[in-house]
PDB file of N, CA, C and O in Angstrom:
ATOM      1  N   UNK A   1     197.144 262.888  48.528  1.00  0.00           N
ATOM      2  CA  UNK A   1     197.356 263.517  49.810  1.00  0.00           C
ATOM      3  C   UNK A   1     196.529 264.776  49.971  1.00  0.00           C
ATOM      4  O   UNK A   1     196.732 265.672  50.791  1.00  0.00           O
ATOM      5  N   UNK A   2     195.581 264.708  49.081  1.00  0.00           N
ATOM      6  CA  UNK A   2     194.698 265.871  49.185  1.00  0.00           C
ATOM      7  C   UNK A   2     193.780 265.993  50.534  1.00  0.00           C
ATOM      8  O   UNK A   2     192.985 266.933  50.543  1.00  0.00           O
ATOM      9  N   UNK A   3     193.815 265.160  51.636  1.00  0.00           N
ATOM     10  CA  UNK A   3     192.994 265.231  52.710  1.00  0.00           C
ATOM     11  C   UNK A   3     194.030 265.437  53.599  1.00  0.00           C
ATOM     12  O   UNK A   3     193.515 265.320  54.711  1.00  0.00           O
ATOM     13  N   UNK A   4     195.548 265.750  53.760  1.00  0.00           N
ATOM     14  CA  UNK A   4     196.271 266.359  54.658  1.00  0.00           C
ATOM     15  C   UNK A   4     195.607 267.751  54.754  1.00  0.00           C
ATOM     16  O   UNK A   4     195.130 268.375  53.806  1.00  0.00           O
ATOM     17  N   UNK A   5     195.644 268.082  55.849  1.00  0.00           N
ATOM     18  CA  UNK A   5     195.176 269.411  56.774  1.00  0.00           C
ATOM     19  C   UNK A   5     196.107 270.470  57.672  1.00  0.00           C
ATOM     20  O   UNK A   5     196.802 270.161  58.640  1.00  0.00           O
ATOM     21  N   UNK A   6     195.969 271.552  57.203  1.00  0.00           N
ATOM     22  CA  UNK A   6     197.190 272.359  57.590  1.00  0.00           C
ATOM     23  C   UNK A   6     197.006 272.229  58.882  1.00  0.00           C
ATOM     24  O   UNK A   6     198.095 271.898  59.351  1.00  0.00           O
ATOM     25  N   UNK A   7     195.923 272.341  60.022  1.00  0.00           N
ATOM     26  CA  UNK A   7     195.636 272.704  60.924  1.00  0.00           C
ATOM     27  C   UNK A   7     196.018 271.047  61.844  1.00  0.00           C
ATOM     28  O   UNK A   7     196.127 270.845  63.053  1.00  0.00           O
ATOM     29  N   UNK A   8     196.106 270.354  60.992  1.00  0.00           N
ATOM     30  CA  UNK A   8     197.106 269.038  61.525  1.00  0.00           C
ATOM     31  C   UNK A   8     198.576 268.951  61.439  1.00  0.00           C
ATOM     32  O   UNK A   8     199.146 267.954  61.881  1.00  0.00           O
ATOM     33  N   UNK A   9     199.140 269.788  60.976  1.00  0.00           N
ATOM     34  CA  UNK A   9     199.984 269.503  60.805  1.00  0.00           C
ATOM     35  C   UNK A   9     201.244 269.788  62.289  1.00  0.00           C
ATOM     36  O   UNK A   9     200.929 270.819  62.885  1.00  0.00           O
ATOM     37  N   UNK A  10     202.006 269.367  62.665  1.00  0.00           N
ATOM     38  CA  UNK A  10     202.837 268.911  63.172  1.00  0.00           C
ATOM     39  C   UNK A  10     203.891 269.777  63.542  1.00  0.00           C
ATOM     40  O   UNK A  10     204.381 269.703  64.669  1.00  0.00           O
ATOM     41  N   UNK A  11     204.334 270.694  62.596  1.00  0.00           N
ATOM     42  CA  UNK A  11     205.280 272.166  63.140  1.00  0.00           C
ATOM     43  C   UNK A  11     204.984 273.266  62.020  1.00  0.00           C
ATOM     44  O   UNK A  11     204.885 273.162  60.797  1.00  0.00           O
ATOM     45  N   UNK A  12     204.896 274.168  62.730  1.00  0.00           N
ATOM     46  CA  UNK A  12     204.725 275.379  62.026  1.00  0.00           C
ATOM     47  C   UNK A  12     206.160 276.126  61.039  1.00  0.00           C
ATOM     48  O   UNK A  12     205.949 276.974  60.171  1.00  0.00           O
ATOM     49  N   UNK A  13     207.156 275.766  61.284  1.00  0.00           N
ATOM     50  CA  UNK A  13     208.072 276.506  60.142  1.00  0.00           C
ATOM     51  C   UNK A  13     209.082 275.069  59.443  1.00  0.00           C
ATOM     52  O   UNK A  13     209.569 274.164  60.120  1.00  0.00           O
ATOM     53  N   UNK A  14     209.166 275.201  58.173  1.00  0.00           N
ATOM     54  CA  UNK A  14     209.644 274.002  57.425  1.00  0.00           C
ATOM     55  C   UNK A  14     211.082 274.141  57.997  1.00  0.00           C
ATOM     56  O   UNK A  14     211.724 275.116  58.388  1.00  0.00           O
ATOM     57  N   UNK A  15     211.348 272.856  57.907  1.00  0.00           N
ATOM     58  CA  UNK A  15     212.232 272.437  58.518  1.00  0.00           C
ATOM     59  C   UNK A  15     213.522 272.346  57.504  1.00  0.00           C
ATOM     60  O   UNK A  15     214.592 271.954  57.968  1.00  0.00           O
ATOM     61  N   UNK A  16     213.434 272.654  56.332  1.00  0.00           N
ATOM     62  CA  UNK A  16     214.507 273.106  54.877  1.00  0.00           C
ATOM     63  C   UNK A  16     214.882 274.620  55.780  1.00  0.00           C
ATOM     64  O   UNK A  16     215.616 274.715  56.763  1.00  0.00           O
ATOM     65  N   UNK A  17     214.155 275.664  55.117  1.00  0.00           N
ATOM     66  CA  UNK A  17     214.224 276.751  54.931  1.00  0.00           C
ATOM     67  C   UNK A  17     213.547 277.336  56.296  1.00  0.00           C
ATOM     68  O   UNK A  17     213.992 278.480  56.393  1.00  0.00           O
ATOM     69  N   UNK A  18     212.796 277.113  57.241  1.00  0.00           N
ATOM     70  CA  UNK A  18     212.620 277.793  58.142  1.00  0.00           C
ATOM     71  C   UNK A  18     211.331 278.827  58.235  1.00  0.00           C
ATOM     72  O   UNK A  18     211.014 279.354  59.301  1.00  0.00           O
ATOM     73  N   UNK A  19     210.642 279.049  57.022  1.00  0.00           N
ATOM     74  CA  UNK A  19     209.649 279.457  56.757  1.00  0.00           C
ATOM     75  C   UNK A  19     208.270 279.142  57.140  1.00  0.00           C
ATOM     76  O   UNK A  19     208.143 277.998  57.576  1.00  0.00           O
ATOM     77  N   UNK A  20     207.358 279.747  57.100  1.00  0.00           N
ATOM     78  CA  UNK A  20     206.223 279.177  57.702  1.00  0.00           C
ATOM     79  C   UNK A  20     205.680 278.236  56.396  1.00  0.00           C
ATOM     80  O   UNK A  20     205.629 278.404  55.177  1.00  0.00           O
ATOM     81  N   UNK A  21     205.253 277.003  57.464  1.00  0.00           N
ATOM     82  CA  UNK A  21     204.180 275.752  56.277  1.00  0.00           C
ATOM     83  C   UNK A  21     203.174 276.947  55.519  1.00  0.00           C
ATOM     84  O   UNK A  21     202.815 278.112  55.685  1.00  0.00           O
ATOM     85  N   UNK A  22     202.945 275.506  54.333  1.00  0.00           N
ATOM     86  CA  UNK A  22     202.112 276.032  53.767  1.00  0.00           C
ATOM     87  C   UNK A  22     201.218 274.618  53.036  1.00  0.00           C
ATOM     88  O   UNK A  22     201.694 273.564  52.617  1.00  0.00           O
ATOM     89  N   UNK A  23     199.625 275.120  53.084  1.00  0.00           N
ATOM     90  CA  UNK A  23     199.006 273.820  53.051  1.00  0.00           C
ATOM     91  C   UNK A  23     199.512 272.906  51.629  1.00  0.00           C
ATOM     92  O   UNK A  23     200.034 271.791  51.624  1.00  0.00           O
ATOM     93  N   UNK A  24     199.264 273.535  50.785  1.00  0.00           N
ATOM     94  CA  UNK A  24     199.984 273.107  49.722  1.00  0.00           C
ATOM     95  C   UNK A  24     201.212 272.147  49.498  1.00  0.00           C
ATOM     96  O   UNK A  24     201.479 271.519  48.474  1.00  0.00           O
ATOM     97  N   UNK A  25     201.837 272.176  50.587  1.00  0.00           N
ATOM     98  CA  UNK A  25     202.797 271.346  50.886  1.00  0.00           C
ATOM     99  C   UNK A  25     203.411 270.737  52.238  1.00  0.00           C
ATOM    100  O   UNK A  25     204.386 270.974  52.950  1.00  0.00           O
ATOM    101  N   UNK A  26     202.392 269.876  52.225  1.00  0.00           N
ATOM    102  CA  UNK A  26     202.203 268.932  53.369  1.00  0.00           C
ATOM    103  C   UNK A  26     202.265 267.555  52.886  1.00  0.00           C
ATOM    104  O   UNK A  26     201.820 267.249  51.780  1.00  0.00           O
ATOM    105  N   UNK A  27     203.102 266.249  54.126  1.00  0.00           N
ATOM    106  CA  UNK A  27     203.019 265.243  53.601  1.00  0.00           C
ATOM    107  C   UNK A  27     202.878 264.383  54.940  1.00  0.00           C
ATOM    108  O   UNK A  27     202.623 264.877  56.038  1.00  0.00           O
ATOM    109  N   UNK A  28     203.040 263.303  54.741  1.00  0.00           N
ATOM    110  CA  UNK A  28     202.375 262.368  55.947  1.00  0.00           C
ATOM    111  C   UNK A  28     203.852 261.405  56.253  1.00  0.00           C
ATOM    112  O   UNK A  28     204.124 260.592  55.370  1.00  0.00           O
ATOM    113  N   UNK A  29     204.654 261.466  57.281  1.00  0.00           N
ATOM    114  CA  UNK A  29     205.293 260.810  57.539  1.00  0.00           C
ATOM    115  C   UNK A  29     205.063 260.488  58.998  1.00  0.00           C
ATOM    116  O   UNK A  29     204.484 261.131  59.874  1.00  0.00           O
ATOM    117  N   UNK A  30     205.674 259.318  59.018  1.00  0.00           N
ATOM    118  CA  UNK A  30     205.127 258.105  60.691  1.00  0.00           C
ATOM    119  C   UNK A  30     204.533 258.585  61.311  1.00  0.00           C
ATOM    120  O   UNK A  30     204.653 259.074  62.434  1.00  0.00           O
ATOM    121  N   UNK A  31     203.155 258.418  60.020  1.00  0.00           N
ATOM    122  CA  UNK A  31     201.494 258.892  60.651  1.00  0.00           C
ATOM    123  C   UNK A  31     201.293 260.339  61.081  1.00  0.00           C
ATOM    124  O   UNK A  31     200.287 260.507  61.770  1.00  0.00           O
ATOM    125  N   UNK A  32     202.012 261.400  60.833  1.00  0.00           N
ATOM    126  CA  UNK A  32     201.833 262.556  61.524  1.00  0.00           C
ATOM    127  C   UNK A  32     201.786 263.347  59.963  1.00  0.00           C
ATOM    128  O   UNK A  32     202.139 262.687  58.985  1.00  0.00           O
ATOM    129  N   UNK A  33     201.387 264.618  59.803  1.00  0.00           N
ATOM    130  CA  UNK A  33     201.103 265.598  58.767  1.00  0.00           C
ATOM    131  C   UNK A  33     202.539 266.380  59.210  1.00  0.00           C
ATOM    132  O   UNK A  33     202.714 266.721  60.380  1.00  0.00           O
ATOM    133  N   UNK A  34     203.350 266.580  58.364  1.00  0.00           N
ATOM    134  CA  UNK A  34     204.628 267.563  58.199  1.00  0.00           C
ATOM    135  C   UNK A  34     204.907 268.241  57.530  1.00  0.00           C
ATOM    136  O   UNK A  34     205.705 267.819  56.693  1.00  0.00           O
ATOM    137  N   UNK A  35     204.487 269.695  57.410  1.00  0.00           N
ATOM    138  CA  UNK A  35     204.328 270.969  56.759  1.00  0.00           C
ATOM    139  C   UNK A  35     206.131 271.700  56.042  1.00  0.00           C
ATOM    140  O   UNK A  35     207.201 271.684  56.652  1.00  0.00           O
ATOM    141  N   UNK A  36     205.947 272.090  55.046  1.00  0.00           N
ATOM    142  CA  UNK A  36     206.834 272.350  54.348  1.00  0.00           C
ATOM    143  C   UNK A  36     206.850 274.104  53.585  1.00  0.00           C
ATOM    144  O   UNK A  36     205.774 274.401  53.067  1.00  0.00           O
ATOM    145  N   UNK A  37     207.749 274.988  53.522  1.00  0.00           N
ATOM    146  CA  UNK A  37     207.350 276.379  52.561  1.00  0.00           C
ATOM    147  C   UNK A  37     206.487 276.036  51.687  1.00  0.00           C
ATOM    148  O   UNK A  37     205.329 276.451  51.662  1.00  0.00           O
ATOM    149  N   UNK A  38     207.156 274.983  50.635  1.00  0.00           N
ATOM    150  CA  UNK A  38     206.780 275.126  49.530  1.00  0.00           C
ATOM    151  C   UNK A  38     206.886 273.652  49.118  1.00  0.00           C
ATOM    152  O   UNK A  38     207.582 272.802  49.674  1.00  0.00           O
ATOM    153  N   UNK A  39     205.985 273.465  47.923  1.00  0.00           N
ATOM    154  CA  UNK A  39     206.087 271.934  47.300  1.00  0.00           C
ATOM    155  C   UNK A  39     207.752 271.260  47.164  1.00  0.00           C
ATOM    156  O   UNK A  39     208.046 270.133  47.564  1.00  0.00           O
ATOM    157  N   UNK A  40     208.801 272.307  46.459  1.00  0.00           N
ATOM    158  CA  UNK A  40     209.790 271.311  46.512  1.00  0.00           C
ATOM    159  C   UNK A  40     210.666 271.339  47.351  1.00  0.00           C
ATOM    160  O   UNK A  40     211.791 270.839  47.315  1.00  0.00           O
ATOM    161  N   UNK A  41     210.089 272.025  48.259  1.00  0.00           N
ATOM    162  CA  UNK A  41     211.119 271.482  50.340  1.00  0.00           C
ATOM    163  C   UNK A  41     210.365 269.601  50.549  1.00  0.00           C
ATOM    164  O   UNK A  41     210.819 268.487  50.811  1.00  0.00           O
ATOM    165  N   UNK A  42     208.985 270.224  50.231  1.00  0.00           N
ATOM    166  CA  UNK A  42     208.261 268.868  50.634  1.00  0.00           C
ATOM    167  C   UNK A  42     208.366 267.458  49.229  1.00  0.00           C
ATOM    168  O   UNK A  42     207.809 266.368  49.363  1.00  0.00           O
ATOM    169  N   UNK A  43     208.950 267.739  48.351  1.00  0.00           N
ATOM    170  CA  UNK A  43     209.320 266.871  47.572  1.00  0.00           C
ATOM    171  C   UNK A  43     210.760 266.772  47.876  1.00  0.00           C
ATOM    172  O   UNK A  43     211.147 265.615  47.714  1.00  0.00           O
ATOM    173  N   UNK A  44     211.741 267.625  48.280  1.00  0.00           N
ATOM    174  CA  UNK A  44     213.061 266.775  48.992  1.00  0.00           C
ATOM    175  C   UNK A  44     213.074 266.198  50.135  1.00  0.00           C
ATOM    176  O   UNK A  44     213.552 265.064  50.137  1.00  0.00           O
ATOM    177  N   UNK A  45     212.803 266.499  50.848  1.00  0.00           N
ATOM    178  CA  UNK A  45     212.017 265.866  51.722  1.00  0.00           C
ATOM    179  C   UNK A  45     211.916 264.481  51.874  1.00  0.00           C
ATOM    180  O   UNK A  45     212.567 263.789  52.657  1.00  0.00           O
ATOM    181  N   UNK A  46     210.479 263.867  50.541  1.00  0.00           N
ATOM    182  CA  UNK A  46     210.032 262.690  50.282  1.00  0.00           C
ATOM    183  C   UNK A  46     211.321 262.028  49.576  1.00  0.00           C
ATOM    184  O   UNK A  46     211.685 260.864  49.745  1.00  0.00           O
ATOM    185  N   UNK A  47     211.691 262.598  49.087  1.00  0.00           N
ATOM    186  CA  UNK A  47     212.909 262.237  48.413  1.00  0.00           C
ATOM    187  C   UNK A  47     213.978 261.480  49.141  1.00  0.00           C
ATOM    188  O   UNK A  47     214.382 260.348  48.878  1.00  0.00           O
ATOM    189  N   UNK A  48     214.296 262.129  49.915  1.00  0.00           N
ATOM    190  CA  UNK A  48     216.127 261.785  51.154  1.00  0.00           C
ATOM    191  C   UNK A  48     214.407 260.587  51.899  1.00  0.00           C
ATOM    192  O   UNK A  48     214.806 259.423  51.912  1.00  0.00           O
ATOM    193  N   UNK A  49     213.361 260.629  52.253  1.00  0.00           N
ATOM    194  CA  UNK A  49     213.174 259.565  53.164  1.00  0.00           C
ATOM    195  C   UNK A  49     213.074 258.232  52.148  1.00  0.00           C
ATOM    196  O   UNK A  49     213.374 257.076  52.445  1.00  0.00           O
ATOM    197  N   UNK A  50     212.549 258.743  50.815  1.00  0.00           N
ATOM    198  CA  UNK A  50     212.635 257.730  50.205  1.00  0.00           C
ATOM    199  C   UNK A  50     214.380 256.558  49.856  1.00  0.00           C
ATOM    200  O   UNK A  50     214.701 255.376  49.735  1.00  0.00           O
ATOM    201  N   UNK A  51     214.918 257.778  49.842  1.00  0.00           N
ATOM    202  CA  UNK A  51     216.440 256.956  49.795  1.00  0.00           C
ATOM    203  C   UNK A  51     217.050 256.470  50.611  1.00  0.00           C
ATOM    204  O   UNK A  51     218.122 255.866  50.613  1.00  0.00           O
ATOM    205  N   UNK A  52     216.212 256.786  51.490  1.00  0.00           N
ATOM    206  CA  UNK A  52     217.274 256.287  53.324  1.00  0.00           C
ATOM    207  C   UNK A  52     216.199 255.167  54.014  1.00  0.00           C
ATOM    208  O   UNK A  52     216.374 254.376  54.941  1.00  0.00           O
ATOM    209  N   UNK A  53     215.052 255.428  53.195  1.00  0.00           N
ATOM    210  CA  UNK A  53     214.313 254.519  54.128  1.00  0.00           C
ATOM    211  C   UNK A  53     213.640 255.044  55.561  1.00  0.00           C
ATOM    212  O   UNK A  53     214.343 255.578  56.419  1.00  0.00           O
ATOM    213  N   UNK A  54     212.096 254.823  55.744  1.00  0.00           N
ATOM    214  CA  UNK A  54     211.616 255.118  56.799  1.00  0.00           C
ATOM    215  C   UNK A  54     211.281 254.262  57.678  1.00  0.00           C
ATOM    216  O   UNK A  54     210.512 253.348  57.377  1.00  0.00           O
ATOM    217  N   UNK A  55     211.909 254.423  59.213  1.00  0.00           N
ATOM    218  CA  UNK A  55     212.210 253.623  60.428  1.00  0.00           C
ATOM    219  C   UNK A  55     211.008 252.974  60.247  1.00  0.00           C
ATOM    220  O   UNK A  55     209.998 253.365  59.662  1.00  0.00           O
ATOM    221  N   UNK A  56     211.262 251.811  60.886  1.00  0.00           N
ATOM    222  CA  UNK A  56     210.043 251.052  61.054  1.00  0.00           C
ATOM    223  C   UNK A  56     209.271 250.041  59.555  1.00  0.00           C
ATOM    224  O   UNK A  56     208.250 249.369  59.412  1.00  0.00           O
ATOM    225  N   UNK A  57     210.320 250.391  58.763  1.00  0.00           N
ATOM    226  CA  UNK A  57     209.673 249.832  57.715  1.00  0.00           C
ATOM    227  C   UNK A  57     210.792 248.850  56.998  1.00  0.00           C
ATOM    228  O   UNK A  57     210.490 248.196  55.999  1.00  0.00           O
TER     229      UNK A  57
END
């Protein structure tokens, strides 16, 4: 996921903690770039979609 782009990304404060993204932790869900504080907002994150399953799939 090294070609996610902060300046793509999708909202400016993580949606855990409320903080501003940071490129470092960005991930790609239904096709859009979704910015996170920090790596492990954006690894729980991947986590709960991985366990619940992402729509459409």
């Amino acid at each position: 996921m090294n070609d996610l782009r902060l300046e793509d990304c999708t909202n400016k404060t993580c949606p855990w903690s409320g903080k501003p993204v940071s490129a470092d932790s960005l991930t790609l869900y239904q096709d859009r770039v979704v910015g996170f504080c920090n790596p492990g907002c954006r690894d729980k994150f991947e986590k709960a979609v991985d366990h619940f399953g992402q729509p459409g799939k």
